[in-house]
N, C-alpha and C positions, 0 to 999 in steps of 0.2 A: 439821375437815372434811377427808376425806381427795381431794387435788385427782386430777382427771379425768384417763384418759392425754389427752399433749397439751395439756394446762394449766400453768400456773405455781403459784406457792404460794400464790394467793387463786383459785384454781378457775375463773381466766378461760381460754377457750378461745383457745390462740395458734395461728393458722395455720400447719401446719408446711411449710415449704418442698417446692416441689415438686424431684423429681430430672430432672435436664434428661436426657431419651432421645438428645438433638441428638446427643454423641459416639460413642454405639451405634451409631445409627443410620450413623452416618460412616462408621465401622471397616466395619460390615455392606456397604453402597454399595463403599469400595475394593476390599473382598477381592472382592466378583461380579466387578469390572472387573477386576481383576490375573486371575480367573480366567478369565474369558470374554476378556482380551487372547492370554493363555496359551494358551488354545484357539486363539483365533485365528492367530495365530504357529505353531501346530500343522500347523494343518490347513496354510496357506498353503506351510511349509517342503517339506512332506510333498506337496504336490502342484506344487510350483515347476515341475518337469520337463514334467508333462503339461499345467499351462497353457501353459506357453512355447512348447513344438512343436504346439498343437492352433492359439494363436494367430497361431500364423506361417506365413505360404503356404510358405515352403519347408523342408524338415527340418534339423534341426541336428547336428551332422555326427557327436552323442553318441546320437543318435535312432535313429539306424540301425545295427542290429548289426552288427559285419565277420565275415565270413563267410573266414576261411582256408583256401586250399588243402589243406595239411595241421599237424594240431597241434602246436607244438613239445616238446619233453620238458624238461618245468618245472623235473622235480626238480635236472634238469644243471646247466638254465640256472643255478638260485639256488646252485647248488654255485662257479660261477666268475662269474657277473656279478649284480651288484646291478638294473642297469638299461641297455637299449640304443631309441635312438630315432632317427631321421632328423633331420636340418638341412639346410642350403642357403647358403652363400658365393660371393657374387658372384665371376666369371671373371676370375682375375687373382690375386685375393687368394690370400694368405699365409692357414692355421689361426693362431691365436692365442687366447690367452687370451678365453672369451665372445664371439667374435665372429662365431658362425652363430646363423642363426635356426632354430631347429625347426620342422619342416613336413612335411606326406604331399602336397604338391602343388610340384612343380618346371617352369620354364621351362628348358630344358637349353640356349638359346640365351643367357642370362642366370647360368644358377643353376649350382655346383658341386653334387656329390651327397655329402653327406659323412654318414657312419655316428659314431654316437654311442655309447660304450658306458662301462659304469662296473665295473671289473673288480674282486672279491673281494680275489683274488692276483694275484702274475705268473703269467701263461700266456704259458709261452713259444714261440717258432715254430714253425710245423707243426701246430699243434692247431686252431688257428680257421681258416675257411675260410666264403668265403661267393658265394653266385650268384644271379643278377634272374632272377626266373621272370615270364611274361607270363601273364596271367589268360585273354587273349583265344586263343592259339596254345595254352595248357594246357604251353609248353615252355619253357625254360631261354634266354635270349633272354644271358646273360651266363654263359659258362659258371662253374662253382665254382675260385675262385681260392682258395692258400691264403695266410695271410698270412707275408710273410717278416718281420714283426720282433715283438718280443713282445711281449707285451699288456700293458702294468705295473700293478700295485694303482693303484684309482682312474679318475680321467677320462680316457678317450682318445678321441681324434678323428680320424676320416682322411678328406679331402675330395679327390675328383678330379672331374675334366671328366666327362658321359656323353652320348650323344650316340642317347636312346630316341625311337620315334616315340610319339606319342599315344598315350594309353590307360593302362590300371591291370595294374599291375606288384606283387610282393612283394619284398623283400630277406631271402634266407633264411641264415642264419646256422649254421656250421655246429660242432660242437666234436666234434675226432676220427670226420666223417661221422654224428654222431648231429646231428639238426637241434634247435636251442634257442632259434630266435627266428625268428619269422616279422614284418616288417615292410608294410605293405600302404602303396602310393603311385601316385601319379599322376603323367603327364607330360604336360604342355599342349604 
């Protein structure tokens, strides 16, 4: 007798096991989540910005574009400085090692003014010069100073007293009179 597929060797019909789908099935289930989390994550990163400033009554201070007087010349700028930014050193203090805070908003009965910058090479004296333009007079409210000491590779910082009224100010940065950094700030 020749036995049936599925049979043993007396031709009885053995049940053949069934294959469980359960693990397909599973694999199938995680990859949708991993991809629809993916998506999620997507879209969410991708739109972070415009939830955040639509949800909040007042704009965030990356929300609004700064609008400079005039533009400075980039190519200079990254020819001798890596990076120049504003701080603020309480009246009294000594500069030292990380000890201002970065800021575009100053109490000048409180706050030193100090210029932040991170220099390529040395530039030495005579080259950098810098003056406070006032947004509201359209005019030079500090005239262009130049700097008398030189600018050494790396972090440099120079913090003095200022003594502005109210209002939004620039700090324009000057190398050889060609202008390379334009700083935009406020004074309460």
């Amino acid at each position: 007798m020749v036995p049936l597929k599925g049979s043993n060797k007396e031709g009885i019909l053995e049940e053949q096991p069934k294959k469980s789908n359960a693990i397909l099935w599973i694999v199938i289930v995680v990859l949708l989540l991993v991809i629809f989390g993916g998506g999620v994550w997507w879209f969410l990163s991708n739109n972070s910005t415009t939830t955040t400033s639509s949800s909040s009554s007042s704009p965030s201070p990356t929300a609004t574009p700064v609008v400079l007087s005039e533009q400075p010349n980039l190519d200079m700028f990254n020819q001798y400085l890596s990076s120049s930014y504003l701080s603020k050193l309480a009246v009294g203090e000594q500069v030292g090692p990380n000890n201002t805070t970065k800021t575009t908003t100053f109490n000048f009965t409180t706050d030193q003014f100090c210029v932040n910058m991170t220099a390529r090479r040395t530039i030495e004296s005579g080259h950098i010069a810098m003056a406070i333009y006032s947004l509201a007079t359209k005019t030079n409210v500090v005239d262009k100073v130049t700097a008398v000491h030189s600018t050494l590779t790396g972090g440099n910082t120079s913090c003095e007293p200022e003594s502005l009224t109210t209002g939004k100010y620039e700090l324009k940065m000057y190398y050889d009179n060609t202008l390379i950094s334009v700083l935009p700030f406020s004074a309460l």
